[in-house]
C-alpha positions as CSV (number, residue, x, y, z in Angstrom):
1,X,145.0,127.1,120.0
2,X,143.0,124.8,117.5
3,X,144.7,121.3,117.7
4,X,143.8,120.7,114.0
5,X,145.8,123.7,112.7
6,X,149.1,122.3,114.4
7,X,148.4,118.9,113.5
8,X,147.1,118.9,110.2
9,X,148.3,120.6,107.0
10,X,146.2,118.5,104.6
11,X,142.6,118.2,105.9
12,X,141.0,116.8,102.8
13,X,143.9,114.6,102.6
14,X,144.6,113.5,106.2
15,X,143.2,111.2,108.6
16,X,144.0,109.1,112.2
17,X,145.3,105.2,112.7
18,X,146.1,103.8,116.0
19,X,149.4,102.3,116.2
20,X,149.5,98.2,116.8
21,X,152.6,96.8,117.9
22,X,155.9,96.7,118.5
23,X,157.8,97.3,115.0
24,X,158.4,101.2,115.3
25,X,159.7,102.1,119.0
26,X,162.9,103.1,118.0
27,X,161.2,105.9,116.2
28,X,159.0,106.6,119.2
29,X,156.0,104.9,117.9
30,X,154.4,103.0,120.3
31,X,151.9,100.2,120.7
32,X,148.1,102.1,120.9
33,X,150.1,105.5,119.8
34,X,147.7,107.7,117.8
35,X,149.3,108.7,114.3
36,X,148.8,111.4,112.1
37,X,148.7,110.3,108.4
38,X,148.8,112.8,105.4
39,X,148.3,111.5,101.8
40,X,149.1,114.5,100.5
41,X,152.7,114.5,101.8
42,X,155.5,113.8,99.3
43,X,156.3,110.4,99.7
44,X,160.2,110.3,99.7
45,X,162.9,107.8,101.2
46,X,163.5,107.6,105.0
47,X,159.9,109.0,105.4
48,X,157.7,107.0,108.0
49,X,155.1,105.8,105.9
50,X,152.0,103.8,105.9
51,X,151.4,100.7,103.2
52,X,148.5,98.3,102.6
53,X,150.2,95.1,102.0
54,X,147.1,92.8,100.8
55,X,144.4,93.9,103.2
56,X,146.5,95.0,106.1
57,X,148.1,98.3,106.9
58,X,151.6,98.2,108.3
59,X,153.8,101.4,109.4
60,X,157.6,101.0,108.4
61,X,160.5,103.5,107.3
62,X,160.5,103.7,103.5
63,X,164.0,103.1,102.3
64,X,166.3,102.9,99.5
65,X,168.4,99.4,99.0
66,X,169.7,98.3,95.5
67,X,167.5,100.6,93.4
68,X,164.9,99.3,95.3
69,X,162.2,100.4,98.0
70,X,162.4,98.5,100.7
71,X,160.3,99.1,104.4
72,X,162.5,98.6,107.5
73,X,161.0,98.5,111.2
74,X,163.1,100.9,114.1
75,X,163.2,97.8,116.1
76,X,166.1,95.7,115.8
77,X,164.4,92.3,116.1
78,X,162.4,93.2,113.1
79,X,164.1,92.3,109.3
80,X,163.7,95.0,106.6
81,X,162.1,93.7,103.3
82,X,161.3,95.0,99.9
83,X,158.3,96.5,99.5
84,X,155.8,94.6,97.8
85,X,154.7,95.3,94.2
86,X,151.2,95.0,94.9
87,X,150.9,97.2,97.9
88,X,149.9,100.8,98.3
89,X,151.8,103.5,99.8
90,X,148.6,104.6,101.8
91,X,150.1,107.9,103.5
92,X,153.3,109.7,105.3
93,X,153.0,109.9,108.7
94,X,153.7,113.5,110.3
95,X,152.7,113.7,113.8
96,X,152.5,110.9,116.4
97,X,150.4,111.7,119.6
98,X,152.0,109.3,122.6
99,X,149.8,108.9,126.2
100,X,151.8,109.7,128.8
101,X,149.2,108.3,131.5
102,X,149.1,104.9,130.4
């Protein structure tokens, strides 16, 4: 089995981040989780998306509030908050690859 034919359906369009934090567990992200990001993917609400906000990346749900996008966390201690007009939608992300020996 090739690994790259399961994981990615964009490969011009795809590529890897490491997961930093906290902000996603309730999803199943977790802190140093590997994810899977395709730019090619329709970007539509409740999608688990990737945004550069100023010259950081941040992965949040992409939601609808008020006729508005707003990013929320799947961690309760985290606040949702409108997506800000100068930031980039950088990717969806599709897979997540967890370590189970750490």
């Amino acid at each position: 089995m090739d690994l790259d034919d399961f994981l990615i359906r964009h490969p011009n369009a795809t590529f890897l981040l490491r997961a930093s934090g906290e902000s996603m567990v309730g999803a199943g992200i977790y802190d140093g989780d590997l994810l899977v990001v395709d730019r090619a993917e329709p970007v539509v609400p409740g999608r688990v998306v990737i945004v550069r906000i100023y010259d950081e990346f941040t992965c949040k749900r992409l939601v609808r509030h008020n006729n508005a996008w707003w990013l929320k966390a799947e961690n309760p201690g985290f606040t949702p908050f409108p997506l800000p007009e100068d930031s980039e939608i950088f990717g969806v992300v599709t897979r997540n690859i967890h370590d189970l020996l750490n």
